[in-house]
C-alpha positions as CSV (number, residue, x, y, z in Angstrom):
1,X,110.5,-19.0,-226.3
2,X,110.1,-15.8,-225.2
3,X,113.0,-15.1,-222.3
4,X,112.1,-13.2,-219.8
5,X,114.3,-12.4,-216.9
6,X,113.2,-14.1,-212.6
7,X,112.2,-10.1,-211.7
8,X,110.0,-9.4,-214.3
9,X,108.5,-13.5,-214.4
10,X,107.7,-13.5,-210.5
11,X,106.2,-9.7,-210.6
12,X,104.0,-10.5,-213.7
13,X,103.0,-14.0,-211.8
14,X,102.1,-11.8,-208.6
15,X,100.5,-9.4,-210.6
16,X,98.2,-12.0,-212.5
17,X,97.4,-13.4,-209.0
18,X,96.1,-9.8,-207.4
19,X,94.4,-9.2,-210.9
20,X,92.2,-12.8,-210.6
21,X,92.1,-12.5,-206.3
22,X,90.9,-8.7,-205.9
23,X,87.9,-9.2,-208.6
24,X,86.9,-12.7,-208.0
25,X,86.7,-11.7,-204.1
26,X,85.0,-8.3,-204.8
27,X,82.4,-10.3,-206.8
28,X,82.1,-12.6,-204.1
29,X,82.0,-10.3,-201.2
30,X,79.3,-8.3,-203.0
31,X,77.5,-11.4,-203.5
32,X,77.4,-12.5,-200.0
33,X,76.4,-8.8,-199.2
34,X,73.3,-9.0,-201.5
35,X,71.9,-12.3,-200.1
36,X,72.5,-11.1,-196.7
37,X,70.8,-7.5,-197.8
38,X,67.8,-10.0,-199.6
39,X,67.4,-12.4,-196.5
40,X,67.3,-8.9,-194.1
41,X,64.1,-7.3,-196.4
42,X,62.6,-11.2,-196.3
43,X,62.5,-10.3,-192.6
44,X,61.6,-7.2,-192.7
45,X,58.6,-7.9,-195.2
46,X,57.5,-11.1,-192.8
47,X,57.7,-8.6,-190.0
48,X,55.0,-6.3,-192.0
49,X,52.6,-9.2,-193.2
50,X,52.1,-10.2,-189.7
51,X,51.4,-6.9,-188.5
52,X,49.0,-6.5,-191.6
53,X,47.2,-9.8,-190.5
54,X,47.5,-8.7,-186.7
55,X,44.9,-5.4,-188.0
56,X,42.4,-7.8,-190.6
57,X,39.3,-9.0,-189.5
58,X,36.9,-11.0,-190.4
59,X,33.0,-9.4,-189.5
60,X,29.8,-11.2,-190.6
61,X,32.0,-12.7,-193.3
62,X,32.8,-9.2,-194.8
63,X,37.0,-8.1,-194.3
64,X,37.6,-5.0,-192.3
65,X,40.4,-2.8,-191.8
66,X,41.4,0.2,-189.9
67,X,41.5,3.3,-191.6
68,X,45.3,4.5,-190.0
69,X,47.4,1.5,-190.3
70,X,50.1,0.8,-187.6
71,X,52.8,1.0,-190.1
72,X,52.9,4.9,-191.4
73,X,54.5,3.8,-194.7
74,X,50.9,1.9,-196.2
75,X,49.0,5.2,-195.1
76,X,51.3,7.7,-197.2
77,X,50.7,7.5,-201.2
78,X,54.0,6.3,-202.8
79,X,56.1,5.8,-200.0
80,X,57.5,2.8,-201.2
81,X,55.8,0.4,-199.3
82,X,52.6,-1.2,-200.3
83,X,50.4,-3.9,-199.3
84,X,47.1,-6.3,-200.9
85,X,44.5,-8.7,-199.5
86,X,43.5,-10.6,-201.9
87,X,40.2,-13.3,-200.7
88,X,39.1,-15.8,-203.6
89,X,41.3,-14.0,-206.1
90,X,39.9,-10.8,-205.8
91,X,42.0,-7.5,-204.3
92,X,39.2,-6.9,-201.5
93,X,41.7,-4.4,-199.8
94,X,45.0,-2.2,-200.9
95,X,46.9,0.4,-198.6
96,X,46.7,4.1,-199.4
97,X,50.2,4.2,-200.2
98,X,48.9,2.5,-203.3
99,X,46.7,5.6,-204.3
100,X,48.4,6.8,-207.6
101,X,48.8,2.9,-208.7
102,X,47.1,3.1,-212.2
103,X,46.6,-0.7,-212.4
104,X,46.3,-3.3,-210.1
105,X,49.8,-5.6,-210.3
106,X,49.4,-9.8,-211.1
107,X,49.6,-11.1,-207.1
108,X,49.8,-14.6,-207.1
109,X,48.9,-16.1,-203.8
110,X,50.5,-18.9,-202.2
111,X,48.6,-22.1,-200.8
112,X,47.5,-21.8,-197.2
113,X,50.2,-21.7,-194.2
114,X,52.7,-20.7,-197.1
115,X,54.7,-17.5,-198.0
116,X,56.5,-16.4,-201.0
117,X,59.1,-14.1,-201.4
118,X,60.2,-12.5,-204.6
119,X,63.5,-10.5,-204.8
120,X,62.6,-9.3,-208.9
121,X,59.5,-8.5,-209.0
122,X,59.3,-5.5,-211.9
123,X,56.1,-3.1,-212.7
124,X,57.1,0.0,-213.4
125,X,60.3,-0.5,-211.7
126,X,62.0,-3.1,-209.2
127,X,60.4,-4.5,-206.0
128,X,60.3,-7.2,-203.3
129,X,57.0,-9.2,-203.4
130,X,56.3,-10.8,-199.6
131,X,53.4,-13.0,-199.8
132,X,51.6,-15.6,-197.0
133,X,48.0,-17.3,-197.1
134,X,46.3,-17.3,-193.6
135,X,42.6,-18.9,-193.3
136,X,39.9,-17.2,-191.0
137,X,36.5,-18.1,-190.0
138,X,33.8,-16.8,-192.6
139,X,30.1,-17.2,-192.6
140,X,29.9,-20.8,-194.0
141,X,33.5,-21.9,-193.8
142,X,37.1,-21.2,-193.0
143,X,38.1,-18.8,-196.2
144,X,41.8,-18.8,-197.7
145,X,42.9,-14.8,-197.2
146,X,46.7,-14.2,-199.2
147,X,48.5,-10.8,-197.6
148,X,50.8,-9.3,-200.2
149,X,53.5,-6.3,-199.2
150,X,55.1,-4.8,-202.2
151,X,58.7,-3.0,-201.3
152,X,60.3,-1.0,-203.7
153,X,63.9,-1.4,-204.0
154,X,65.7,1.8,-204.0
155,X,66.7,2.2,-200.6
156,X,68.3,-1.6,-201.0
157,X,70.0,-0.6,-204.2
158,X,72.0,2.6,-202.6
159,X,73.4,-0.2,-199.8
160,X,74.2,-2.4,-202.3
161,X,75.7,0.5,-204.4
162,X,77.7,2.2,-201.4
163,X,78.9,-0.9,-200.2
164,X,80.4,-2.1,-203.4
165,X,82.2,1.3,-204.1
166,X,83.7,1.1,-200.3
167,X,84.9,-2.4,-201.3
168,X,86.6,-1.8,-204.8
169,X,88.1,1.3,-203.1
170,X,89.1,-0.3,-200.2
171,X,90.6,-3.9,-202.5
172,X,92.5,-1.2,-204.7
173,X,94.3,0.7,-201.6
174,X,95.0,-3.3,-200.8
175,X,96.1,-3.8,-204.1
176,X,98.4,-0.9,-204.2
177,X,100.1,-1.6,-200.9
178,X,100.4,-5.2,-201.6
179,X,102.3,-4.5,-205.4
180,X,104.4,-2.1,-203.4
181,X,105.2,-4.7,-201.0
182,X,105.8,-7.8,-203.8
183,X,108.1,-5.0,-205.5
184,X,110.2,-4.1,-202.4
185,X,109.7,-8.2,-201.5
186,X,111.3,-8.9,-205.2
187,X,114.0,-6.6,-204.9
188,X,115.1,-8.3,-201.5
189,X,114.8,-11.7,-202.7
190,X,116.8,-10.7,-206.2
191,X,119.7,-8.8,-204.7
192,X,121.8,-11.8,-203.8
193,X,121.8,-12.6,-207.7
194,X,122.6,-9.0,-208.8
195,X,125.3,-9.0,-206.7
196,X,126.4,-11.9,-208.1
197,X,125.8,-11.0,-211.5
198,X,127.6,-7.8,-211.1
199,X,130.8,-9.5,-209.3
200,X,130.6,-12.2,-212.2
201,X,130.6,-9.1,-214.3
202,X,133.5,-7.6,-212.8
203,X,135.6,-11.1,-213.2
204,X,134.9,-11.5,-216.7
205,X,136.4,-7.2,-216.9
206,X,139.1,-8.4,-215.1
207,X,138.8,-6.5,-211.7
208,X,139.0,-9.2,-210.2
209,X,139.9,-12.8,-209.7
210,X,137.1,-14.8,-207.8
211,X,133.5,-14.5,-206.6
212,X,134.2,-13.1,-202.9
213,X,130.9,-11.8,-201.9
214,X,129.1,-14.2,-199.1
215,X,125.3,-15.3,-200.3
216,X,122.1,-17.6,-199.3
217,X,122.8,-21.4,-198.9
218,X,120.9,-21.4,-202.7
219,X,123.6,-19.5,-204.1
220,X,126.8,-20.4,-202.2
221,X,126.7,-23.6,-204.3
222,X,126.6,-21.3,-207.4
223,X,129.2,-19.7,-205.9
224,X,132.1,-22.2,-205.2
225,X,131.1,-23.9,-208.6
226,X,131.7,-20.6,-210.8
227,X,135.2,-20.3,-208.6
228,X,135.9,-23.9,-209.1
229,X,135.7,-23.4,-212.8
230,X,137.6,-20.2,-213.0
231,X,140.0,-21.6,-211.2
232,X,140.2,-24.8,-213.3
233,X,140.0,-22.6,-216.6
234,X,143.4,-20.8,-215.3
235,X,145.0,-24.1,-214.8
236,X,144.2,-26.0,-217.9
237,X,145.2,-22.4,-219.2
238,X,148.7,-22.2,-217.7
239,X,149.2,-26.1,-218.2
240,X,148.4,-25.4,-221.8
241,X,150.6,-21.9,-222.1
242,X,153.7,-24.3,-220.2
243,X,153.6,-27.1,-222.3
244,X,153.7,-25.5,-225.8
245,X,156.4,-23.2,-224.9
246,X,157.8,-26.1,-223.9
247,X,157.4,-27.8,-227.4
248,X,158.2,-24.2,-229.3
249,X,161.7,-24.5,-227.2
250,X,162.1,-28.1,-227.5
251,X,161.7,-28.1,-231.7
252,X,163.3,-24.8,-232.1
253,X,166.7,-25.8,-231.5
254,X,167.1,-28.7,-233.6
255,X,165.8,-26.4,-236.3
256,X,168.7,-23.7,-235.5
257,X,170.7,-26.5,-235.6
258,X,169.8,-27.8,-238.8
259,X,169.7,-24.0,-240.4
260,X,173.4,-23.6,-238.9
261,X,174.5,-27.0,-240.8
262,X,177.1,-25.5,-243.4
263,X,176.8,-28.8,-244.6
264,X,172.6,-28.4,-245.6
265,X,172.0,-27.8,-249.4
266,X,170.5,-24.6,-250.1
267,X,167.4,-25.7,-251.3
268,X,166.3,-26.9,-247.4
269,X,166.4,-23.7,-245.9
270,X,163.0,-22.0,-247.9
271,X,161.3,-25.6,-246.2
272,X,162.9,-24.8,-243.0
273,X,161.8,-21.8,-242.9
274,X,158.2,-22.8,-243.9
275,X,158.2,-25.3,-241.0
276,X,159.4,-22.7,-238.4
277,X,156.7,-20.2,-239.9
278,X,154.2,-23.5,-239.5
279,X,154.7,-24.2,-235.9
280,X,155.0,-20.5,-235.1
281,X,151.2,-20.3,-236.7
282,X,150.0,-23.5,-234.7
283,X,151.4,-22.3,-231.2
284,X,149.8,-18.6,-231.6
285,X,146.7,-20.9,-233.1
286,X,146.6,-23.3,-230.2
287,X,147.2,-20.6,-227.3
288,X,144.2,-18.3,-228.5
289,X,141.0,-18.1,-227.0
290,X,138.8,-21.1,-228.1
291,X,135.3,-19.6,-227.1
292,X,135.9,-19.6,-223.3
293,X,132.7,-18.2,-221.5
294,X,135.7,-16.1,-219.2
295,X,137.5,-14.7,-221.5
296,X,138.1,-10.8,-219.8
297,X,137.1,-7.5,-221.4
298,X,140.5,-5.9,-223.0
299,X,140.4,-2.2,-224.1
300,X,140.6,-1.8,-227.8
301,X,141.6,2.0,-227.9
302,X,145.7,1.6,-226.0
303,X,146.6,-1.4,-227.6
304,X,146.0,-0.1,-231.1
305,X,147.6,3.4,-229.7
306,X,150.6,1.1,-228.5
307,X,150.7,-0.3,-232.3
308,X,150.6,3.2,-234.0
309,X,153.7,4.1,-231.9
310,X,155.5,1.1,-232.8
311,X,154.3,0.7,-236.4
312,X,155.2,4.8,-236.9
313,X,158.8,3.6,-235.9
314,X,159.0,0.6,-237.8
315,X,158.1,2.2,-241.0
316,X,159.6,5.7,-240.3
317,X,161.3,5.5,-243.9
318,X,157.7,5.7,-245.5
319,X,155.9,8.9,-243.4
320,X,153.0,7.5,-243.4
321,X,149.9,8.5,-241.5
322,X,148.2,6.9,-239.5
323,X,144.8,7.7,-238.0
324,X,142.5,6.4,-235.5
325,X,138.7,6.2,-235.3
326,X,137.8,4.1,-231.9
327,X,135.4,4.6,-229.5
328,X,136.7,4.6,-226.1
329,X,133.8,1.9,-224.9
330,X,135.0,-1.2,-227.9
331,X,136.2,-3.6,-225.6
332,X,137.5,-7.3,-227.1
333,X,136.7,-10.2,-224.8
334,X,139.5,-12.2,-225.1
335,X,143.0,-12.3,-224.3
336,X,145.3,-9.4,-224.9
337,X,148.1,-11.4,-226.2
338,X,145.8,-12.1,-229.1
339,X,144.4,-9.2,-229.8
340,X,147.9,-7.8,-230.1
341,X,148.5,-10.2,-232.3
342,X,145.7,-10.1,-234.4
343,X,146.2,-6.2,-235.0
344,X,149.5,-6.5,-235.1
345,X,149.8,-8.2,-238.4
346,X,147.1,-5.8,-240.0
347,X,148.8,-3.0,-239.5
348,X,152.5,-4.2,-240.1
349,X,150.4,-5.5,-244.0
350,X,148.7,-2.3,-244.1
351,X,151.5,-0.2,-243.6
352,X,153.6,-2.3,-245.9
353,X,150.8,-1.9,-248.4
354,X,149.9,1.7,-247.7
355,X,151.5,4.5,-249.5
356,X,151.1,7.2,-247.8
357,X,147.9,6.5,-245.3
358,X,146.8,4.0,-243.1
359,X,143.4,4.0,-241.0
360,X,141.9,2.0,-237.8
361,X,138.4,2.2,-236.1
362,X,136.4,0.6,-234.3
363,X,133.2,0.7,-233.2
364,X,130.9,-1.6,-230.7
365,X,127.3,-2.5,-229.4
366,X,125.8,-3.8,-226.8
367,X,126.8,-7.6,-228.2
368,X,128.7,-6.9,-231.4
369,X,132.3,-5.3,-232.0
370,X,133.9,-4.1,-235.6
371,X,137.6,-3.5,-236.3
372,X,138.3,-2.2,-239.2
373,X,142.1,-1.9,-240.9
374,X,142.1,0.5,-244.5
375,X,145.1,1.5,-246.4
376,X,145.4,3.5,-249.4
377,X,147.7,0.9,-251.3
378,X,147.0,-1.2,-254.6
379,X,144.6,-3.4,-252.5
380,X,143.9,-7.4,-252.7
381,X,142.8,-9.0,-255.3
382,X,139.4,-10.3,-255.5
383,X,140.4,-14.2,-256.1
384,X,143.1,-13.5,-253.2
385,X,140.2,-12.8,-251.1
386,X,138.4,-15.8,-251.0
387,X,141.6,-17.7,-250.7
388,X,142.4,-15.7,-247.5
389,X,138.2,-16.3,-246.1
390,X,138.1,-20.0,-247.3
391,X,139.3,-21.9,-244.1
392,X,142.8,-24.3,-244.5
393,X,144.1,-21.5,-247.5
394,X,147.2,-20.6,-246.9
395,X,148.3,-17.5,-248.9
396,X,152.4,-17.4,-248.1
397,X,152.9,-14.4,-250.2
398,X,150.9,-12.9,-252.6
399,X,151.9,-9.4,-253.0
400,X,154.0,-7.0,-251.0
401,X,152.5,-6.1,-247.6
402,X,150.3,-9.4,-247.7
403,X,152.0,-12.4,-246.1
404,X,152.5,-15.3,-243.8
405,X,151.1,-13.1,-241.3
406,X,147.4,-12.8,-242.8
407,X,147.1,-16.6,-242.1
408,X,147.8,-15.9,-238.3
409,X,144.8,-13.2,-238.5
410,X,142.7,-15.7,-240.1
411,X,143.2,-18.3,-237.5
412,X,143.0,-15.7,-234.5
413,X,139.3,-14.9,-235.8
414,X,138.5,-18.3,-236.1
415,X,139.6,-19.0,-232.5
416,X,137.5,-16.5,-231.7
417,X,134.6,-17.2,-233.6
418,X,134.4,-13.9,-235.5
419,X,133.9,-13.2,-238.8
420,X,136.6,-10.9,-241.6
421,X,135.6,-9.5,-244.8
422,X,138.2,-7.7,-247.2
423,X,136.6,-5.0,-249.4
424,X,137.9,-2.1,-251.1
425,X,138.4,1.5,-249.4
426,X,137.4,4.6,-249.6
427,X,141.4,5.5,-249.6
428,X,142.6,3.6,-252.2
429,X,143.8,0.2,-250.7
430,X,141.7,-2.8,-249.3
431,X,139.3,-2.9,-246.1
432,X,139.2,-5.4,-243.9
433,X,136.9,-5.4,-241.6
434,X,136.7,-7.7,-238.3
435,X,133.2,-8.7,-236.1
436,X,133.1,-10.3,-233.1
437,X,129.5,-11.4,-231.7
438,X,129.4,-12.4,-228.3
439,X,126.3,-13.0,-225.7
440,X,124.5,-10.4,-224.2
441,X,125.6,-9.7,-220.2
């Protein structure tokens, strides 16, 4: 499923709306135009056949008409405007307007006391076709007499035309004004969450403790949940810190006491030893950051510039170099304690293992952050590799530079879900190289 964030979701549903509503009512509006613009020229043409039959007369059974008409449009030659009498279906009379007409049109005529109106009616281009039956007294009988007016339909097209471009120009100011409204109505209605998301975003740096901003009654409940579970999170976290240094204190002195007995064989003090190095492992294990969603953002760059300090001083005897490659923005989202921890012990084994030279970097993305530790000493063994990746392995001591201390690395990444390869480097010695994936802000 595609995700898409509540911004871009309720724009793109306002925006579908206005794209459906502005045409569907332009297309309607120009509709109603055009039936009101086609029931106006039914008038109109009515108007003109009764004025037509007001001038016809009937003399000695022959049809006469005046020479000028009343309405000036029949009298000029293509005006636009024509009229027919049709008696018996035969044209016994047609306007002068009709005078360059170079073929008499099909004019069916409507029964008596009826009309017909045509709104496509197409010759040699598009007209209106009014038409009404009247009878009137002939020699012998009443005779049927039909009254045609033909209206072209230019003048009705250029309404039609300049009221649909007023409309679409008009619906697409409205439509500009009302996405600038929605946008300026969005970013009201979202600012409550990105302040929230930006003071969640400031907890989980660590500037501060708790959500403080007020908000809507929707997001107040947001609110005193996410502080109820911070708050709970440093609890169970203290209550969890307290009681295993509780049990560290409570097992190390019968251990001292047992590795003090003058009267313990020899043999028991490599166990003892093991078992203080065991629990030591399990405490660091169980204290480190299981996957908690609010884990802070620690600096990478001054703790590892803490560690070349110490480390220079620790192996002063050996003058080795040590150099660092780490962008100022690699940030590890977890506790410091553990990341201290974690480089710690790979660059006390790298130094051990180095002869000379000893390199860190670190680079990150927008979701993915790489430590990398490289020495130029005689390296790991490849079959010592997979021992150290392959989870429960336990290498105690394997070569010089290489010892209890990689387990504690190994269980530190695993508490963080992260990932450690061990290759060879370009200096000589092994590579190992830390990643750390976590979900995008």
């Amino acid at each position: 499923m595609i995700r898409l964030s509540l911004r871009l979701r309720s724009f793109a549903a306002a925006l579908l709306a206005l794209l459906l509503f502005i045409p569907l009512g332009a297309m309607t509006l120009e509709q109603a135009y055009t039936d009101s613009l086609s029931q106006s020229m039914l008038e109109q043409l009515r108007v003109q056949s009764l004025t037509l039959i007001s001038e016809f007369e009937m003399v000695d059974g022959e049809p006469e008409m005046p020479e000028q008409l009343f309405n000036d449009k029949l009298n000029i030659p293509g005006s636009g405007l024509y009229a027919f009498i049709k008696i018996n279906d035969d044209v016994v009379w047609q306007s002068l307007s009709t005078l360059n007409w170079s073929e008499q049109p099909q004019l069916d005529a409507p029964i008596i006391g009826k009309e017909i109106f045509l709104a496509e009616f197409s010759l040699d281009a598009d007209y209106f076709l009014y038409s009404y039956t009247a009878e009137f007294e002939g020699n012998v009988d009443f005779e049927p007499v039909s009254f045609f007016i033909v209206q072209d339909k230019l003048t009705f097209e250029k309404e039609r035309d300049a009221f649909s471009n007023t409309l679409w120009y008009w619906l697409g100011f409205l439509a500009l004004l009302l996405l600038i409204v929605l946008i300026a109505s969005l970013n009201m209605a979202l600012s409550p969450i990105n302040t929230l998301i930006g003071q969640i975003k400031k907890t989980e740096e660590g500037d501060i403790e708790r959500l403080q901003q007020t908000y809507p009654p929707e997001l107040e409940k947001l609110k005193r949940s996410i502080n109820h579970l911070l708050d709970t999170e440093q609890q169970q976290r203290s209550r969890y810190k307290n009681s295993l240094s509780d049990l560290a204190h409570s097992l190390k002195t019968p251990l001292a006491v047992l590795a003090g007995n003058p009267n313990l064989p020899s043999s028991a003090n490599e166990p003892l030893s093991q078992i203080n190095n065991i629990i030591q492992r399990q405490l660091k294990r169980a204290v480190a950051g299981a996957g908690s969603g609010w884990d802070q953002a620690v600096s990478v760059l001054p703790i590892v510039q803490k560690l070349q300090s110490a480390m220079a001083k620790v192996h002063a005897d050996k003058d080795l170099s040590i150099s660092l490659q780490i962008a100022e923005n690699c940030q590890f989202k977890g506790d410091q304690t553990d990341l201290m921890e974690l480089l710690g012990n790979l660059m006390d084994n790298a130094c051990k293992a180095a002869k000379s030279k000893v390199k860190v970097s670190a680079q990150q993305t927008n979701t993915v952050l790489r430590i990398t530790v490289e020495d130029d000493g005689n390296g790991i063994e490849p079959q010592h590799r997979q021992e150290l990746l392959h989870r429960g392995k336990r290498l105690d001591s394997y070569q010089e530079g290489q010892g209890i201390g990689m387990a504690v690395v190994t269980d530190l990444i695993s508490a963080y879900h992260g990932k450690m390869e061990i290759t060879d480097s370009t200096l000589g010695g092994a590579k190992i190289e830390m990643t750390f994936t976590r979900m995008p802000d």
